[in-house]
C-alpha positions as CSV (number, residue, x, y, z in Angstrom):
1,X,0.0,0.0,0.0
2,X,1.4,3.4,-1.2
3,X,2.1,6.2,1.4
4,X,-0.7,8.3,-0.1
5,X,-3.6,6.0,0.0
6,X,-2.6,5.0,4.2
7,X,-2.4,9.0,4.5
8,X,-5.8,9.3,2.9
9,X,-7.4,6.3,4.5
10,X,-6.0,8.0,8.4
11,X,-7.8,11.2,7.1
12,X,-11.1,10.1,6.5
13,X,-10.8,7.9,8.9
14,X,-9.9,10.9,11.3
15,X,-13.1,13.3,10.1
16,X,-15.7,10.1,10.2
17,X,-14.1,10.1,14.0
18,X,-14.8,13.7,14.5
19,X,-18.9,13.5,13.8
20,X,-20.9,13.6,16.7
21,X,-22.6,10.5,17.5
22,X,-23.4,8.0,20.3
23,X,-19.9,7.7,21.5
24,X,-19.7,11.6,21.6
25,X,-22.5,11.6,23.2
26,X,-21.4,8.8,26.1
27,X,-18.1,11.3,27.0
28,X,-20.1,14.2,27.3
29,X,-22.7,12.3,29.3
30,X,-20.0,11.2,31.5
31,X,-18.5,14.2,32.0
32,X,-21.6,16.0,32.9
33,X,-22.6,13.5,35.5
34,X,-19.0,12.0,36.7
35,X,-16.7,14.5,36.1
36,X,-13.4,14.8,34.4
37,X,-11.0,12.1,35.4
38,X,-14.1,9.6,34.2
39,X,-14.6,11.6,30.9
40,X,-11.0,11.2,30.1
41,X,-10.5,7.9,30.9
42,X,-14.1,7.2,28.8
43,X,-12.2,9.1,25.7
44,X,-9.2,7.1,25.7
45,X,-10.8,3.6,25.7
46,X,-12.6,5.0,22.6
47,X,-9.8,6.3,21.5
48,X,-8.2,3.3,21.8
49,X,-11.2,1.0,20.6
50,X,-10.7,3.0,17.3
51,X,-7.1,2.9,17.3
52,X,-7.7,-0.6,17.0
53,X,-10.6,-1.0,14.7
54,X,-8.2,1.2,12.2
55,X,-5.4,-0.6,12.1
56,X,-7.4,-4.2,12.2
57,X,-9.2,-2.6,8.6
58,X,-5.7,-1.4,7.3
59,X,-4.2,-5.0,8.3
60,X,-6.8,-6.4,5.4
61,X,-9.5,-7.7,8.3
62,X,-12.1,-6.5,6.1
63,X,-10.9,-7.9,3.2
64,X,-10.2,-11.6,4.9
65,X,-13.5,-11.4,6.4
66,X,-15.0,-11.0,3.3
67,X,-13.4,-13.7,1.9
68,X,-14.1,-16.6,4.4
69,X,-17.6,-16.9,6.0
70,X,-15.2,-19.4,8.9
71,X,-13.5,-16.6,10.0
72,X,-16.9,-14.0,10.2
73,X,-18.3,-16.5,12.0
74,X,-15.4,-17.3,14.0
75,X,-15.0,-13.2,14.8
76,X,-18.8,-13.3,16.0
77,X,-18.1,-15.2,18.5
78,X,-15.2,-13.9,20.1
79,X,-16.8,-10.8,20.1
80,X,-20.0,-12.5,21.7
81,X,-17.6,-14.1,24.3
82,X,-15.9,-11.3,25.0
């Protein structure tokens, strides 16, 4: 993968991070009711969560779990385990 499409990949995948949605909505929630320290700690597991998502779609995830309905299927159900 060239330089220029992992650059353009980060940056949309930067501005669809930026919309206000649910998760926005938990941290602020949080922070209104909890306080700071809560708010920031609640913004670095998504943070990390998406850190994580990212780099699992720019590994070729997607693509692998496209390919193989073993290993969608096998995904599902660590995720329902976990």
């Amino acid at each position: 993968m060239s330089i220029e499409i992992w650059l353009a990949f980060v940056a949309a995948s930067s501005a669809l991070l930026m919309i206000p949605g649910s998760t926005i909505l938990l941290v602020l929630s949080y922070a209104i009711s909890k306080g700071r320290s809560v708010a920031l700690a609640t913004a670095t597991g998504v943070a990390l969560g998406d850190l994580i998502a990212m780099s699992a779609s720019l590994a070729g995830l997607g693509a692998l779990v496209l390919a193989s309905a073993t290993v969608f299927t096998a995904l599902k159900w660590v995720g329902a385990a976990y």
